[in-house]
C-alpha positions in Angstrom: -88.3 -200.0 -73.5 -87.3 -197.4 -70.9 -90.7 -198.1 -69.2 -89.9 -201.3 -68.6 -86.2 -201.1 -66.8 -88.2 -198.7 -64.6 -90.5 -201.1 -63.5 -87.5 -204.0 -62.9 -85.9 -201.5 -60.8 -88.6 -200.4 -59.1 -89.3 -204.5 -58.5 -85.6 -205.2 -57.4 -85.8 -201.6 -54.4 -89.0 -203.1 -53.4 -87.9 -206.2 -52.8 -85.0 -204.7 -50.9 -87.1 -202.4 -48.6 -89.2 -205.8 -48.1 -86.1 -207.7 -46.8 -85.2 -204.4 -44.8 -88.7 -204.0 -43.1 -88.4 -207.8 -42.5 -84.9 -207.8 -41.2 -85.4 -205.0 -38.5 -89.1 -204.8 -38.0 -89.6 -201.5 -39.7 -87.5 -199.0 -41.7 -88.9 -199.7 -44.9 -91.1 -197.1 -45.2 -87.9 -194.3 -44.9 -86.9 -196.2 -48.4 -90.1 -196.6 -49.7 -90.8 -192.6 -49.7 -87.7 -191.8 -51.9 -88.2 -194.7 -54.3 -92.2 -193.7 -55.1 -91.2 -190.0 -55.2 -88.1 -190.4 -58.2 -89.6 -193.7 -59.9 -93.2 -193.3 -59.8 -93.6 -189.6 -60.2 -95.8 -189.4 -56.6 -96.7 -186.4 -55.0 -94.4 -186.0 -51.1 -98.5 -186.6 -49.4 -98.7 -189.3 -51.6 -95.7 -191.1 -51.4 -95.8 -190.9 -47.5 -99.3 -191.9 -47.6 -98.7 -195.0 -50.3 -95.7 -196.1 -47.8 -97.2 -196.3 -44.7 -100.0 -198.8 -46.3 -97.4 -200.5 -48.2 -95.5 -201.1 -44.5 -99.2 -201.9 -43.3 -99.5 -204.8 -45.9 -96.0 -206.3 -45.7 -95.7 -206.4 -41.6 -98.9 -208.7 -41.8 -96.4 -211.8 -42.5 -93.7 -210.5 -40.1 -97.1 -210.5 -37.5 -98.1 -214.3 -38.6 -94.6 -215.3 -37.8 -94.2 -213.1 -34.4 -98.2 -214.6 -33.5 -96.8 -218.1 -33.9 -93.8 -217.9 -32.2 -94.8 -216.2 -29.1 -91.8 -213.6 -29.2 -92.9 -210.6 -27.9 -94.6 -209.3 -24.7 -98.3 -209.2 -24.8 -98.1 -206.3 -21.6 -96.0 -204.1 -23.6 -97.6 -205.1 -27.1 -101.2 -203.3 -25.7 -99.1 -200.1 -24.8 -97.3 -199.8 -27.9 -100.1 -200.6 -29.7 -102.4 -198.0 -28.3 -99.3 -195.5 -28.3 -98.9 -195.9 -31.9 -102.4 -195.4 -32.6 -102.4 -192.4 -31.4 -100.1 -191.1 -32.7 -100.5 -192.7 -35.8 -103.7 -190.7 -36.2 -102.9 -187.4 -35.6 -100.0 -187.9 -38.0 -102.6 -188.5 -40.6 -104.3 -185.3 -39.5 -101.1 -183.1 -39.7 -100.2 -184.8 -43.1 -103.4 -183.6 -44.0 -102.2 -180.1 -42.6 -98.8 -179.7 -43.7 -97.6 -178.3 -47.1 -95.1 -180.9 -49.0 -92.3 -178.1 -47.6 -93.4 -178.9 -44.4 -93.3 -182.6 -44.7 -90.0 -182.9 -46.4 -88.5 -181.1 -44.0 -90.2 -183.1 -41.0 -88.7 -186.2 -42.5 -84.9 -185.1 -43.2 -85.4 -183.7 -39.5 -86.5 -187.6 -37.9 -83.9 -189.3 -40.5 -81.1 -186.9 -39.0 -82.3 -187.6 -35.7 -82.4 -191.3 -36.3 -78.7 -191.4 -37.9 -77.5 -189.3 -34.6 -79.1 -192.0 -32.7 -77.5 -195.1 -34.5 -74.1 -193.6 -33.8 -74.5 -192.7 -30.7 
C-alpha cells in the first residue's frame, strides 16, 4: 500500500515540474533532481543524468509550440544552441569526473547563485 502513495506522489511532483518547465522554459530539472534522489532511491549521477533526459523529452512539446508560433529569434537561437552544446557536453564529461560530493555541492553552489540572482 505504501508503494503505491509513493508512486501518486511521485505522479502529482512530476506533473508539477512539467507545468514549471512549461511555464518558464526550463527549471524543471533543479526539481526533478531532489524528487528522484528521495522517492526513487537514485544515485546524485543518476538522478542528474535521468533529469536532464527527462527535461530533453518534455521541452519537445514546448519546441512544437515555439516552432509553430514563430516566437523566438532564429540569429540568436543558432548561438545558443551551439553554446549549449558545448557546454552541455563537457558537463557530461565532468559528471563523469566528479564524485557525488562534488556534484552536490556544484548544484547547491548554481541554486544559491540563481536565488541571489532572482532577488537581485
Amino acid at each position: 500500500m505504501k508503494e503505491r502513495y509513493k508512486y501518486i506522489i511521485f505522479f502529482v511532483l512530476s506533473g508539477i515540474i512539467g507545468l514549471i518547465n512549461g511555464l518558464f522554459g526550463g527549471g524543471g530539472g533543479v526539481l526533478c533532481i531532489p524528487v528522484l534522489k528521495k522517492l526513487l532511491k537514485m544515485e546524485d549521477k543518476e538522478a542528474h543524468a535521468t533529469a536532464v533526459l527527462v527535461m530533453a523529452i518534455i521541452s519537445i512539446p514546448t519546441l512544437i509550440v515555439y516552432l509553430s508560433t514563430l516566437q523566438f529569434d532564429l540569429s540568436e537561437l543558432i548561438f545558443v544552441t551551439i553554446g549549449t552544446l558545448i557546454g552541455g557536453g563537457i558537463g557530461v564529461l565532468l559528471l563523469k569526473k566528479f564524485s557525488n560530493k562534488i556534484i552536490n555541492i556544484l548544484y547547491i553552489v548554481v541554486l544559491f547563485l540563481c536565488a541571489l540572482k532572482c532577488f537581485f
